[in-house]
C-alpha positions as CSV (number, residue, x, y, z in Angstrom):
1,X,140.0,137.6,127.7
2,X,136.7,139.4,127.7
3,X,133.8,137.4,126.6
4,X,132.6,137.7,123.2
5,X,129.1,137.0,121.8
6,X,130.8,136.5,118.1
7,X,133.1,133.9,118.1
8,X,136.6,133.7,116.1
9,X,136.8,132.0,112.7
10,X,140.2,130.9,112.3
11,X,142.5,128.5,110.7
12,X,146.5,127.7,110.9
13,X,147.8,125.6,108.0
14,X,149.6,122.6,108.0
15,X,150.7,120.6,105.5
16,X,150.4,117.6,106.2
17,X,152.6,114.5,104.5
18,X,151.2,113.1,101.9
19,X,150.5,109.1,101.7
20,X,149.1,108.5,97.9
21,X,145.6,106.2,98.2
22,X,142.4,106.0,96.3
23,X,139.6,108.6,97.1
24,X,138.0,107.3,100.4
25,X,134.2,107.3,100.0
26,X,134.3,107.8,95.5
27,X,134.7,104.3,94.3
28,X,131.9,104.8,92.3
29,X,133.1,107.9,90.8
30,X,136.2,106.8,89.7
31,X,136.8,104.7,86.7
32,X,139.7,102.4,88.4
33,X,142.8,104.5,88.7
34,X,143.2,105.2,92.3
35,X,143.3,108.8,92.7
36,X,141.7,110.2,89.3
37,X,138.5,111.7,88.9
38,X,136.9,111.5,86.1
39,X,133.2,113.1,85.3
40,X,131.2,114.5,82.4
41,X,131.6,118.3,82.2
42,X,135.4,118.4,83.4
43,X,137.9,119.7,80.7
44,X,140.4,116.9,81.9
45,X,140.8,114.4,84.5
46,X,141.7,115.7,88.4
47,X,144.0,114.0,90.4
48,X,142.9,113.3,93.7
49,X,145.1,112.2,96.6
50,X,144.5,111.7,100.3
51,X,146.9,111.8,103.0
52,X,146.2,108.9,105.8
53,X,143.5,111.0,107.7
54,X,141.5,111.6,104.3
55,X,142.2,115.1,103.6
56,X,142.0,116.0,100.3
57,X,144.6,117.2,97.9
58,X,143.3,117.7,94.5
59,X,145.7,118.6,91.3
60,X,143.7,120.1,88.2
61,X,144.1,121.6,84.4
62,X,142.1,124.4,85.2
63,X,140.3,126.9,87.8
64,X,137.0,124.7,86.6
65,X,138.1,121.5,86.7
66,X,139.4,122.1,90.1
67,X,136.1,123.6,91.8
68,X,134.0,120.8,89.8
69,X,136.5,118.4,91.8
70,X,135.9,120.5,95.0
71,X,132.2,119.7,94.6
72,X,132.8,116.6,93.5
73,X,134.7,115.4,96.9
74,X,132.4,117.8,99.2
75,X,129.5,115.7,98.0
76,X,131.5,112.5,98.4
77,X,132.6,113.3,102.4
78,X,129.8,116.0,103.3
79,X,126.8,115.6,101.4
80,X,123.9,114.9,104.3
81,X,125.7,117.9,106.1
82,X,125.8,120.0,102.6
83,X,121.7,119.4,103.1
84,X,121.1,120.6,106.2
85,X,123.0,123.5,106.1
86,X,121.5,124.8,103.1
87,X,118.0,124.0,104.1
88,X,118.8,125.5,107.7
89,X,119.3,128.5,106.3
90,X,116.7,128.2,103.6
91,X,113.9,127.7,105.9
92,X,113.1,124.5,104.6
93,X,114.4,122.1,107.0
94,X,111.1,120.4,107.9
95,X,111.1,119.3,104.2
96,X,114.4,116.8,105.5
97,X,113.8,116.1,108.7
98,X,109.9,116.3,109.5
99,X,107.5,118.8,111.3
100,X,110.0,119.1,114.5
101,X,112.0,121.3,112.5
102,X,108.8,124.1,111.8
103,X,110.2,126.2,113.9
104,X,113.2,126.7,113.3
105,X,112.2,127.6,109.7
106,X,109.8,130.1,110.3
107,X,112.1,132.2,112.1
108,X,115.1,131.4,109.4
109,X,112.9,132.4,106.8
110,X,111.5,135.8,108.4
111,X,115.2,136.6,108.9
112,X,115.4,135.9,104.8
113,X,118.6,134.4,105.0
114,X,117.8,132.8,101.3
115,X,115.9,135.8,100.0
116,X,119.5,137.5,100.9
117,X,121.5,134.9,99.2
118,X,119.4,135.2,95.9
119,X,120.4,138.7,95.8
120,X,123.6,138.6,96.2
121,X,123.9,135.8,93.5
122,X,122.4,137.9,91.2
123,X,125.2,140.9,92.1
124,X,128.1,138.4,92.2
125,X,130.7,139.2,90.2
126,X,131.8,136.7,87.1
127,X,134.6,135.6,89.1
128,X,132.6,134.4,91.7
129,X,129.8,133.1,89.3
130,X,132.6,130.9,87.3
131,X,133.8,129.3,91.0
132,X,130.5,128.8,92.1
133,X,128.7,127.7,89.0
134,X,131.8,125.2,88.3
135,X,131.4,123.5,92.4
136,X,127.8,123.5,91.8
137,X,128.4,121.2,88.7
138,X,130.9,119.2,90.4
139,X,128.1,118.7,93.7
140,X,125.2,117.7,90.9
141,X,127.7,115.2,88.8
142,X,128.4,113.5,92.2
143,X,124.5,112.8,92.6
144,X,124.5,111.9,89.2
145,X,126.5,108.8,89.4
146,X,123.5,107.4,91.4
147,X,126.2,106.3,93.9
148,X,124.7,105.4,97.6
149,X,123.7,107.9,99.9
150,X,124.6,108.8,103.4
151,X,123.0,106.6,105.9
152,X,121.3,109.5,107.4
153,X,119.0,109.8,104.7
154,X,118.0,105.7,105.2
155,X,117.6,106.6,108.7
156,X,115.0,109.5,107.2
157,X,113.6,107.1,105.1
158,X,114.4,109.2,102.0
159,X,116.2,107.9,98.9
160,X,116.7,111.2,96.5
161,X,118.4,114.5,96.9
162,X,117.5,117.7,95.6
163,X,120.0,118.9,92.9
164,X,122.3,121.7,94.5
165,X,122.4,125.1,92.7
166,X,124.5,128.5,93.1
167,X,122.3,130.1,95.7
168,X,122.4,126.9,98.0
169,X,126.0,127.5,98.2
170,X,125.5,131.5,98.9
171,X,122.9,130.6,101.7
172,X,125.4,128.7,103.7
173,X,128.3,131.3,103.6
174,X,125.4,133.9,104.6
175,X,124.6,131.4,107.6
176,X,127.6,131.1,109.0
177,X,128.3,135.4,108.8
178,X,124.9,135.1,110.7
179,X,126.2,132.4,113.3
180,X,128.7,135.3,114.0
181,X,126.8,137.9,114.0
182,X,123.5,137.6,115.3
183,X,123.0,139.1,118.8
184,X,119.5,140.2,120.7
185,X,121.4,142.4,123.4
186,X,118.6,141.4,125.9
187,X,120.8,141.7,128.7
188,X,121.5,145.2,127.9
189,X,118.2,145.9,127.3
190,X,117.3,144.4,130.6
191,X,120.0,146.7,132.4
192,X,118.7,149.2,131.0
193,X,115.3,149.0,132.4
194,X,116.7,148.1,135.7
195,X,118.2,151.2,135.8
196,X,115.4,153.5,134.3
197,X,113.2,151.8,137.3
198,X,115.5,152.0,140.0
199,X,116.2,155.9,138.6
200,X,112.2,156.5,139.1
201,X,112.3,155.0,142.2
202,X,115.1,157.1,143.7
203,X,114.7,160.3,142.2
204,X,117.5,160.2,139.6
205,X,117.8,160.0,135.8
206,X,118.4,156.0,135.8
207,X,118.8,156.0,131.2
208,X,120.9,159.0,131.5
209,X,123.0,157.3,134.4
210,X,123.2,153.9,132.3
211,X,123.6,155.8,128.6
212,X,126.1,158.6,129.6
213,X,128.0,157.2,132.2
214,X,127.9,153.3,132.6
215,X,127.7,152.6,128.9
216,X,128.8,155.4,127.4
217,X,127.2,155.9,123.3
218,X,129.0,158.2,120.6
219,X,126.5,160.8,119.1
220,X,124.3,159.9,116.0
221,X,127.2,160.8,113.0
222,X,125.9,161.2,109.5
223,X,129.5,159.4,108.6
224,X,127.9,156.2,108.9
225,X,126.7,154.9,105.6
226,X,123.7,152.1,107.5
227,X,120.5,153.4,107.8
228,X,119.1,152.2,111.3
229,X,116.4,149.6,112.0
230,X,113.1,152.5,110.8
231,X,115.2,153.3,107.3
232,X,116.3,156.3,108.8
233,X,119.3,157.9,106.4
234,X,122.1,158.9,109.1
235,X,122.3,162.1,111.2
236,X,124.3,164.0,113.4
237,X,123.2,164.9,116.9
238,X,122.6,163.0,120.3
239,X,120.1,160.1,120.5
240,X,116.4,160.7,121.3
241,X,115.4,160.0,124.5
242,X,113.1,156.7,125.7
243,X,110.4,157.0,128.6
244,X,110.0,155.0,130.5
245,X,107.2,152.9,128.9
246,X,109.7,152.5,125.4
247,X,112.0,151.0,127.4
248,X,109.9,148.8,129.1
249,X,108.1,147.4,125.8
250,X,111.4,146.8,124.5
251,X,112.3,144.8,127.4
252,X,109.1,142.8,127.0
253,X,109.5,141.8,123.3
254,X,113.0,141.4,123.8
255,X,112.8,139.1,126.4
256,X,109.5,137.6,123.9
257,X,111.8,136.9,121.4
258,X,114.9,135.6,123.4
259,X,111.9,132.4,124.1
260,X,111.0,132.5,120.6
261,X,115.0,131.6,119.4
262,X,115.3,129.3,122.2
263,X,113.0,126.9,120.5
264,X,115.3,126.8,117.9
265,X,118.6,124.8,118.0
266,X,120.8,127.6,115.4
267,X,119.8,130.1,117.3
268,X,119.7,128.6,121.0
269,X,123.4,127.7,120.3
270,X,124.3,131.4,119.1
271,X,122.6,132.7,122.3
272,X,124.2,129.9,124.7
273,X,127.6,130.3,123.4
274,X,127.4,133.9,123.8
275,X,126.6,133.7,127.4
276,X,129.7,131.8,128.4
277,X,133.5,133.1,128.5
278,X,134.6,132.5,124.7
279,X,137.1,134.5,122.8
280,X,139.2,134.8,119.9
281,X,142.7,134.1,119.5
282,X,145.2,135.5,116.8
283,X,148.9,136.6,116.7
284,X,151.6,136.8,114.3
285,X,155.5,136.7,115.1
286,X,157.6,138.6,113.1
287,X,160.2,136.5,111.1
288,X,162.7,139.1,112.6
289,X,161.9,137.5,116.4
290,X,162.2,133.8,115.3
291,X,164.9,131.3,115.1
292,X,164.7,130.9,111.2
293,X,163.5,134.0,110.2
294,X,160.1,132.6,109.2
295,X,157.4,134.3,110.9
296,X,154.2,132.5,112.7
297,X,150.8,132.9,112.4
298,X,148.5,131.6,114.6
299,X,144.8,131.9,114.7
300,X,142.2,129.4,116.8
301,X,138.9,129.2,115.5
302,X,136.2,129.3,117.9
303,X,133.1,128.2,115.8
304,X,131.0,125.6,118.1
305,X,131.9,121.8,118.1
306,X,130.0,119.5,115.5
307,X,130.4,116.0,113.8
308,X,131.1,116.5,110.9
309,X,133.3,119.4,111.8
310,X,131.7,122.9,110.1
311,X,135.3,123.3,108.5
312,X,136.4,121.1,105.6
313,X,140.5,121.0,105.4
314,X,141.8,120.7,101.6
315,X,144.6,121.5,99.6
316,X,143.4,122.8,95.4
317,X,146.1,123.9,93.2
318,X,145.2,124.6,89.3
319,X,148.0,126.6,86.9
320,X,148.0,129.8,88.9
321,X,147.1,128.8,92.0
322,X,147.8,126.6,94.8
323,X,146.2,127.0,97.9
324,X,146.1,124.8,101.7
325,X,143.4,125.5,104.1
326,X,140.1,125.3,105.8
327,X,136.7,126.1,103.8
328,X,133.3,125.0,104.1
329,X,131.3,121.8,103.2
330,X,129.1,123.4,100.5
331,X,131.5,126.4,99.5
332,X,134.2,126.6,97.0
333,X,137.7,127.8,97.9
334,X,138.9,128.6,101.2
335,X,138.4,130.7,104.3
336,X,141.3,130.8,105.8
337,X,144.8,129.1,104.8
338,X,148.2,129.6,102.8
339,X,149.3,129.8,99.2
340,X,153.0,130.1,98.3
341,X,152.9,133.7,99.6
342,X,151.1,134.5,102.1
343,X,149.1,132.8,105.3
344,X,145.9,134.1,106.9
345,X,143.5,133.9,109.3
346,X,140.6,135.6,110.5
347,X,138.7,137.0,113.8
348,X,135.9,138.9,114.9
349,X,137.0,141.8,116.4
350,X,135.6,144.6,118.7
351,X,136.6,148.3,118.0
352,X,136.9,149.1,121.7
353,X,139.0,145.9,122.6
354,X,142.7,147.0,124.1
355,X,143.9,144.0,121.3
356,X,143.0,146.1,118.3
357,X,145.4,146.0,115.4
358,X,147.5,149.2,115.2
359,X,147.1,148.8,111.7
360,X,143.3,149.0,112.0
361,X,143.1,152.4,113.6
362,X,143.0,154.3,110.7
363,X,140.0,152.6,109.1
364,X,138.3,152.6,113.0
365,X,138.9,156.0,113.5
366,X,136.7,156.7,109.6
367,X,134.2,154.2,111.1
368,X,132.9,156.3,114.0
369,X,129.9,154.5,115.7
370,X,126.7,155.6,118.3
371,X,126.7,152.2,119.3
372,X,128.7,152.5,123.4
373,X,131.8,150.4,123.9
374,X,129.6,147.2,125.3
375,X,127.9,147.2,122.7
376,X,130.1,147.6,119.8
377,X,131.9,144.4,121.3
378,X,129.2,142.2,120.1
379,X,127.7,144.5,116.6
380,X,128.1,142.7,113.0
381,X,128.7,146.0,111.8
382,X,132.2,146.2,113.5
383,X,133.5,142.9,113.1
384,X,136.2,142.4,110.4
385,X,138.5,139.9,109.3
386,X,142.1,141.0,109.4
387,X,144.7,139.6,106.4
388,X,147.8,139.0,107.9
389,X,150.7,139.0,105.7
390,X,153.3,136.5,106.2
């Protein structure tokens, strides 16, 4: 499997039996019947029921009840976690865990992860607002109960939390599409200006060698829709040649800023994870090509190892929905999963990989690219998540 510098989200769904115990960790929040929730601000009390590894199943009245329960149970198991993440992405993680963590938020906030989030909270639709406002009530009713925190924040010497809001919970779903995004391509620049070097030194176009033939790039297409890096609208046409000295300053900076993010753990662990053979996995079987005529879906996620785990397993079903899966501490809903219809999974994908989807090629074929097939391997702008219906 050819390396991949974005790494597969993924999930496969299993339910898991159920043995009926009181809320591991939310004593305090309950008011003596094992399994019930019960808080200002919900409409009704939520069941809550864990199997014997503590995931949570949670039964509601309503869409709001249940994502205030969500909330409620994320900021029993996950709240330390819940912290960091949003302040990671924030920029504002020295403010937790001292002046070691400066710089990793100056580069988070250049890259204005938060400035992006606030954005998009103000576009979000009222579906979204109503989910997220109703977990974000559910994470601040948790804190309210004055219950004890995580021993982390002893450790830290701290003994208060700062209230979560809407955009907290936008800034972490924008980190982790960063975490599978963000690339520098500093070994392709570096190629590059091998090759424009070694050209001068032999006599030969080296950036014609490594752009036409070796890594081959689609014309400039005004069918793309992104403005490049200057603000550029999109044009037809080959790309603009570089001299020599352009590549070489790109070089320099790139390999500038590769030491800049290697100061930083996010995005040291983006850049070393990219640089070792990682892949992702998905396949479905037709029901027609399996013993019982069910079909299978399978779908590894490849996001890096951590304690607590970045996913958060749970099962939420309200009147109209009922839903199994993986989400994310400090997120309502989930990722990936299965209702009573259908399962699904996700994956970064790369446009030129032999393991494209027939069922993508239409939409690839709209999305032309001038990005060359290396390249377009590792770009945000061509990764997608594929539904699978099962």
């Amino acid at each position: 499997m050819r390396p991949l510098r974005a790494l597969t989200v993924g999930a496969a769904v299993a339910l898991l039996p159920l043995t009926f115990v009181a809320a591991a960790g939310a004593a305090p929040a309950q008011d003596g019947a094992a399994g019930t929730i019960r808080a200002p601000g919900l409409h009704a009390p939520v069941t809550l029921t864990r199997t014997t590894d503590g995931i949570a199943h949670l039964s509601a009245r309503d869409a709001h009840d249940l994502f205030f329960a969500q909330g409620w149970v994320h900021g029993t198991d996950r709240l330390f976690q819940m912290d960091q993440l949003r302040r990671t992405a924030s920029g504002t993680l020295a403010e937790l865990l001292g002046p070691g963590a400066l710089p990793s938020d100056v580069q988070l906030r250049t890259l204005g992860l938060r400035r992006a989030a606030e954005r998009s909270w103000a576009a979000a639709s009222p579906q979204l607002r109503s989910a997220v406002t109703s977990y974000t009530e559910g994470v601040n009713a948790k804190l309210a109960t004055g219950g004890p925190l995580p021993p982390e924040y002893g450790a830290l010497k701290l003994t208060r939390v700062a209230p979560w809001t809407p955009v907290d919970t936008i800034v972490i779903g924008k980190l982790v599409a960063f975490q599978l995004s963000f690339d520098l391509d500093a070994d392709t620049t570096a190629e590059l200006q091998a090759y424009v070097a070694g050209g001068a030194a032999a006599g030969i176009d080296g950036q014609k060698l490594y752009l036409q033939d070796l890594v081959a790039h689609a014309p400039f297409s005004s069918a793309s829709t992104v403005p490049d890096a200057t603000g550029t609208p999109p044009r037809d046409g080959p790309a603009t040649s570089l001299s020599g000295k352009d590549v070489a300053a790109a070089a320099t900076l790139s390999a500038r800023y590769r030491a800049v993010a290697a100061t930083v753990p996010l995005l040291r662990a983006i850049q070393d994870r990219g640089e070792h053979a990682t892949g992702s996995n998905e396949f479905v079987v037709s029901g027609r090509l399996t013993r019982d005529g069910r079909p299978i879906l399978a779908n590894d996620p490849h996001l890096g190892l951590s304690n607590p785990s970045i996913f958060y397993p749970i099962h939420l079903q309200a009147p109209g929905l009922d839903v199994a899966g993986e989400g994310f501490a400090g997120t309502p809903g989930v990722a990936q999963g299965a209702n009573r219809d259908i399962a699904w999974g996700s994956t970064n994908c790369s446009t030129s990989s032999p393991r494209t989807s027939r069922s993508l090629l239409p939409n690839l074929k709209r999305k032309r690219s001038r990005e060359s097939p290396r390249s377009r391997s590792r770009s945000s702008a061509d990764r997608m998540s594929a539904n699978r219906r099962c």
